[in-house]
C-alpha positions as CSV (number, residue, x, y, z in Angstrom):
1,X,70.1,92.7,90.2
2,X,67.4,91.5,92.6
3,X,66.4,88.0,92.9
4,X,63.8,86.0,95.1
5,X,64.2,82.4,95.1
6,X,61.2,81.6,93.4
7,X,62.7,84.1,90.4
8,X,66.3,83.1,90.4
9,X,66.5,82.3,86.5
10,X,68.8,79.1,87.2
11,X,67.6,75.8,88.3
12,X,64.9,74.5,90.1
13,X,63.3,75.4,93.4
14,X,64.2,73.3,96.0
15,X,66.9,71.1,94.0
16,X,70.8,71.5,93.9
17,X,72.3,72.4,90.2
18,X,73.0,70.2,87.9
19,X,75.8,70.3,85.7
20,X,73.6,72.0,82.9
21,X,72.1,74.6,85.4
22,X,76.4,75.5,86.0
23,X,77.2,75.6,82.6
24,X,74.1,77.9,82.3
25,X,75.2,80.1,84.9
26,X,78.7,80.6,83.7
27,X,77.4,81.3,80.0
28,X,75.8,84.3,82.0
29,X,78.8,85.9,83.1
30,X,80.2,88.4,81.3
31,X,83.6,90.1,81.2
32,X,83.6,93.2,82.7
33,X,87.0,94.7,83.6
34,X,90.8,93.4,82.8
35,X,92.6,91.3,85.5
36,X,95.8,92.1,83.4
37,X,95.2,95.8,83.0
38,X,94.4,96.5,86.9
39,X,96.7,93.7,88.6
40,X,99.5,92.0,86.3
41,X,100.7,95.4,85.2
42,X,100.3,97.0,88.1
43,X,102.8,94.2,89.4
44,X,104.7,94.0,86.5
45,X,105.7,98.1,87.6
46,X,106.7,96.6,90.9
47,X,109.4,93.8,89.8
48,X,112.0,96.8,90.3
49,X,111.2,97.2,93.7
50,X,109.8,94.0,95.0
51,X,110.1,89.8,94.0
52,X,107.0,89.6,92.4
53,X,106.4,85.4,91.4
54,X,104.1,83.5,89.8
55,X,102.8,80.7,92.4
56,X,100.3,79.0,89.7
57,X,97.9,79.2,86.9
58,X,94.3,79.0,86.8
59,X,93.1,77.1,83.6
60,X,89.0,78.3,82.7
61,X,89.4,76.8,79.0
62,X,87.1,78.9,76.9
63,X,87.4,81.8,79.3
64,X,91.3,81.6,79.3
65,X,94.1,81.5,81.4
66,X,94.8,83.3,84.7
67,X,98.4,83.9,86.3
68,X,98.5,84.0,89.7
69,X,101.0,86.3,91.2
70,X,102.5,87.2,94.9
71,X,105.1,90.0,95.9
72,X,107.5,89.6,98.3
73,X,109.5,92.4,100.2
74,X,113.3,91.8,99.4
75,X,115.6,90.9,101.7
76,X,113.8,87.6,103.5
77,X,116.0,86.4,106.2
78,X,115.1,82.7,107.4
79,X,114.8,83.9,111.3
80,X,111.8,86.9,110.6
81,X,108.7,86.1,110.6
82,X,106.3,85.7,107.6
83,X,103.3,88.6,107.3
84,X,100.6,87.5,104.8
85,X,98.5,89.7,103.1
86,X,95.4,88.0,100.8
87,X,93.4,90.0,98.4
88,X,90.6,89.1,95.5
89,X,89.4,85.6,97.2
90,X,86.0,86.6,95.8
91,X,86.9,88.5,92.9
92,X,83.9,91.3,93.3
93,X,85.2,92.7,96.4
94,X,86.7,95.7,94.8
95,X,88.9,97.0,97.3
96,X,90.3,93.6,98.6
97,X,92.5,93.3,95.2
98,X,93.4,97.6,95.4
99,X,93.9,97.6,98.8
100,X,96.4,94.7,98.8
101,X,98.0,96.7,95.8
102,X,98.4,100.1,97.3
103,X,99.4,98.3,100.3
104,X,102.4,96.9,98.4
105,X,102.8,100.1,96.8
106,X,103.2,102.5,99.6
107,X,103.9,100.2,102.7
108,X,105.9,96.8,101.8
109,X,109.3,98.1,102.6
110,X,107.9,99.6,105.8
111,X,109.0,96.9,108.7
112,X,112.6,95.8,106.5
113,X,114.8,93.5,108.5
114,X,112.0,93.1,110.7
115,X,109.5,91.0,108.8
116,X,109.1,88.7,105.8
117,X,105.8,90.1,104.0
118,X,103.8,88.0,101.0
119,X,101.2,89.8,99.5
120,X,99.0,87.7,97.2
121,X,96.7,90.3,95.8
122,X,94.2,88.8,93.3
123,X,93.6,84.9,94.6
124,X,90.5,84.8,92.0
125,X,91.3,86.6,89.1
126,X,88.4,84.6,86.8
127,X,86.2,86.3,89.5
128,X,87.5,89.5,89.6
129,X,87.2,90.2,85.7
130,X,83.2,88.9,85.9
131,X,82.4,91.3,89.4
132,X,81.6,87.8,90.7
133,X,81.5,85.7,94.2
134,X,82.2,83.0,93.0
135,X,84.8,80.7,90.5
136,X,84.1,79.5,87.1
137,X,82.7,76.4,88.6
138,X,80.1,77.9,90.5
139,X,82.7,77.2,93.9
140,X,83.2,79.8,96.7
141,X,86.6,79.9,97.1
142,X,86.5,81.0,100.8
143,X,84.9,78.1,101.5
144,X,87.3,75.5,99.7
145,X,90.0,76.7,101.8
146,X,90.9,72.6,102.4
147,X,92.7,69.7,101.5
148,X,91.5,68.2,98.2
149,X,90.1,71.6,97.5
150,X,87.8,71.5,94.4
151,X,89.0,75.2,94.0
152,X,91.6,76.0,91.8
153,X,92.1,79.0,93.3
154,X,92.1,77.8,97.1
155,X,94.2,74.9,95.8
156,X,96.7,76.6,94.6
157,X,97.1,79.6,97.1
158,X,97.3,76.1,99.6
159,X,100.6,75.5,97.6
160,X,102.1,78.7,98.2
161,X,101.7,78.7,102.2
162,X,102.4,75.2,102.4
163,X,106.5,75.2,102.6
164,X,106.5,78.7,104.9
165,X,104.0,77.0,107.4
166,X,105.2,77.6,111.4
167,X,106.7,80.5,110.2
168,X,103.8,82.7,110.0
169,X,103.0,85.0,112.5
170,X,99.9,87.2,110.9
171,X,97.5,86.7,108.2
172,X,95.0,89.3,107.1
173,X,92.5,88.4,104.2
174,X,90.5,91.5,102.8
175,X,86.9,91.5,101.8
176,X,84.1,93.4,101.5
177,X,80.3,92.9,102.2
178,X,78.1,94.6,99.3
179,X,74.7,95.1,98.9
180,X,75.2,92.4,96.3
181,X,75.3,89.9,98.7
182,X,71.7,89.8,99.6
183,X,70.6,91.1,96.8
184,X,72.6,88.3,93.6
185,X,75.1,86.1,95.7
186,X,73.1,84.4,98.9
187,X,69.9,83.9,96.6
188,X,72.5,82.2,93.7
189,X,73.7,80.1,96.6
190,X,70.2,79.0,98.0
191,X,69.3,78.2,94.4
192,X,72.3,76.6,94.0
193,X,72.2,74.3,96.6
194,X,68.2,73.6,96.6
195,X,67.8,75.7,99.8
196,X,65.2,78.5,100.8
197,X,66.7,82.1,100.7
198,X,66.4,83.8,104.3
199,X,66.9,87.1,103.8
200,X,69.4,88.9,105.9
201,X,70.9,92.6,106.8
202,X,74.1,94.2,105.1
203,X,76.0,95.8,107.9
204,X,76.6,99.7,107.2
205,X,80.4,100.0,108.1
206,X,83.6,98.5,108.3
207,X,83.7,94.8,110.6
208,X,86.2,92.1,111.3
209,X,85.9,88.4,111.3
210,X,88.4,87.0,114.3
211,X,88.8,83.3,114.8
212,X,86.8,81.5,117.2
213,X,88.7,78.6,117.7
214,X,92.0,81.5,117.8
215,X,90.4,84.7,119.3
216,X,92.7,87.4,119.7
217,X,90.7,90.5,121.0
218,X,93.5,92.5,121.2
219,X,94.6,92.0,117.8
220,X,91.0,92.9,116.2
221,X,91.3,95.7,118.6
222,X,94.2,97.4,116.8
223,X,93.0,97.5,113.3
224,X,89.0,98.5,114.4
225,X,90.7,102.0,116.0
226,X,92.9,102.2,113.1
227,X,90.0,101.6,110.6
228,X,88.0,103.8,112.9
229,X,90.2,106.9,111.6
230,X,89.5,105.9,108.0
231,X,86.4,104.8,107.9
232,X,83.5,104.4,110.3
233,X,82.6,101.2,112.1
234,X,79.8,98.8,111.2
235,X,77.1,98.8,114.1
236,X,75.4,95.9,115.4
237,X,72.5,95.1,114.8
238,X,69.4,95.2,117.2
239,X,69.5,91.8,118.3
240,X,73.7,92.4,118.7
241,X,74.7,90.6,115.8
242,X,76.5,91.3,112.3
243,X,75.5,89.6,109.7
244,X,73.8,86.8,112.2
245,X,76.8,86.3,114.4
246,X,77.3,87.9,117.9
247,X,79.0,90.7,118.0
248,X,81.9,89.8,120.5
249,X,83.3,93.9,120.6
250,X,82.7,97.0,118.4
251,X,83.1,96.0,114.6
252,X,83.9,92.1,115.7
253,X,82.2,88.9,114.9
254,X,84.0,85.7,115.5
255,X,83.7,82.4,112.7
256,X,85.5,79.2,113.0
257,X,87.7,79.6,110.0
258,X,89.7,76.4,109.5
259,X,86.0,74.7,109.8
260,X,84.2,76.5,107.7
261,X,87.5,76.3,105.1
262,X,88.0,80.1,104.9
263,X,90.9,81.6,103.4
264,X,92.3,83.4,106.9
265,X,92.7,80.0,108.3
266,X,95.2,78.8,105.9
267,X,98.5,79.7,107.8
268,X,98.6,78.6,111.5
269,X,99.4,82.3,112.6
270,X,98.3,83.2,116.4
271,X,96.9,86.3,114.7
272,X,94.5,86.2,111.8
273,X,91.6,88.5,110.8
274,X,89.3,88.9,107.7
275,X,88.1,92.3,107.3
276,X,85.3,93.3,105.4
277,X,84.2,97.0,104.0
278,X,81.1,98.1,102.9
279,X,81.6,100.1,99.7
280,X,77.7,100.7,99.0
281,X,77.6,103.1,102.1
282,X,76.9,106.4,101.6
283,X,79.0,107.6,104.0
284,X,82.1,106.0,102.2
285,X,84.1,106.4,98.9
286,X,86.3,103.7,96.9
287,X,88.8,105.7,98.4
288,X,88.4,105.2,101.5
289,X,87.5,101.6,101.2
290,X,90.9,101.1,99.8
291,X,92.6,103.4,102.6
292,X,90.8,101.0,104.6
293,X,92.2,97.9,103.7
294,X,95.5,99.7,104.0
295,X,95.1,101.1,107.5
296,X,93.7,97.3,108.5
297,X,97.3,95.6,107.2
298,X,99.1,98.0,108.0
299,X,97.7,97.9,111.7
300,X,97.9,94.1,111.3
301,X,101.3,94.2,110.9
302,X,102.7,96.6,113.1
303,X,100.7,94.8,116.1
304,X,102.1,91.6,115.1
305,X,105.6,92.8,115.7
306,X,105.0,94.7,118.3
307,X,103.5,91.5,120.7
308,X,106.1,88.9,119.2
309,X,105.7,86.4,122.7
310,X,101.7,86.4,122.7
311,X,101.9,86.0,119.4
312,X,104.6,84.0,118.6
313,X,105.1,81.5,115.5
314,X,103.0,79.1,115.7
315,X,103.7,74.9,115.5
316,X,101.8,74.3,112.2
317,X,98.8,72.3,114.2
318,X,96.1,74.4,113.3
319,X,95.5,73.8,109.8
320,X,93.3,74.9,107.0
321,X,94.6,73.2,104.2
């Protein structure tokens, strides 16, 4: 769908949302794929192989009940470090939630006796059933990423971290960037909040999101040339930006993620990415936005291990929740 600000067909122009305009804009979401049939029994085929556990329960009244669900690797050992692995924050990014799957699929039992891996694969499943940005609420998850958090979904992924925190040493959260985003989600969230829309570029490729108050160039290094064989690589644009940040190296913008509450600064690791696909390219196929998010982990990981002093557990300072 294609919105300006002046047509967005909730609220008024230039004031926030009331409660009524909310309750409007969830009566306009509509079911459009199963979180049970694409993620809780894809899991439930795992619990042979893997400790798969449910770490809370979203409660939507009307619109149901919602499971949440992480796998673990077996075999933790108190002495390996913890590898986390986030999928589904915004339910609509498609190949966040497979990605993380496959990745548990094919790769989970790759680095045994080496490291302790979590995979949480669907952290908004209300979301992910609707094709939608946002919670029930009208929240952004990824930006509820915080103490308090409004977000049942942040809130309760918050929990999960929580008792493993100093003990992490990677955390990679997978997104995408659609065409959807300028087109529905940025003018929803001008409307939303009583703001002007400015309208913006979609990158064409494959880009990470490092830390700015944690930059590890390195790091964002390793996955871009392993995306790179998957996948090609988002350009800048003219002015050298993506998605209006600077473009500190090929594919790599930098955000302050604990600030801005964002999901890939919940853990304290040294190393911490969010990556982001672009599944409305041309030049790229749902499979290879998937393979993508696979190469990206498992690139995440294996650097992780493989620089254990530079990126060493961290002491827990550096918080996002």
């Amino acid at each position: 769908m294609n919105h300006t600000p002046d047509a967005y067909p909730i609220g008024t122009a230039g004031q926030p949302w009331t409660a009524a305009d909310k309750a409007a804009w969830r009566a306009r979401q509509q079911v459009r794929r199963s979180y049970r049939d694409d993620v809780v029994c894809v899991l439930d085929a795992f619990r042979d192989r893997y400790d798969v556990v449910q770490y809370g329960e979203l409660d939507y009244g009307a619109d149901g009940r919602f499971p949440l669900h992480a796998v673990r690797n077996r075999g933790w050992r108190e002495d390996l470090p913890v590898m986390l692995v986030t999928g589904g924050v915004h339910g609509y990014e498609t190949s966040g939630v497979h990605g993380a799957l496959r990745f548990i699929d094919e790769h989970l039992d790759e680095h045994a006796g080496r490291a302790n891996l979590l995979v949480a694969p669907c952290v908004s499943p209300w979301g992910y059933e609707r094709i939608q940005r946002w919670n029930a609420e009208a929240l952004d998850p990824n930006r509820n990423f915080r103490a308090g958090s409004p977000a049942q979904e942040s809130a309760a992924l918050l929990r999960l971290v929580e008792p493993l925190r100093g003990r992490f040493a990677m955390h990679i959260d997978l997104h995408e960037t659609t065409d959807s985003d300028e087109s529905e989600f940025r003018p929803a969230l001008a409307a939303r909040d009583g703001k002007p829309f400015v309208p913006g570029t979609i990158p064409d490729g494959f880009y990470l999101v490092d830390d700015s108050a944690n930059p590890q160039p390195a790091f964002q290094q390793a996955i871009i040339d392993a995306v790179a064989k998957v996948t090609h690589i988002a350009p800048a644009d003219p002015d050298g930006t993506i998605i209006g940040s600077e473009v500190v190296s090929p594919g790599v913008i930098r955000y302050a993620l604990v600030e801005l509450g964002l999901c890939a600064g919940i853990t304290g690791a040294r190393y911490t990415t969010t990556t982001e696909v672009y599944p409305d390219s041309p030049r790229a196929t749902p499979e290879q936005c998937n393979a993508a998010q696979v190469a990206a982990a498992r690139a995440a990981v294996a650097f992780a291990l493989a620089h254990p002093r530079a990126g060493g557990l961290c002491s827990g300072s550096r918080s996002g929740g």
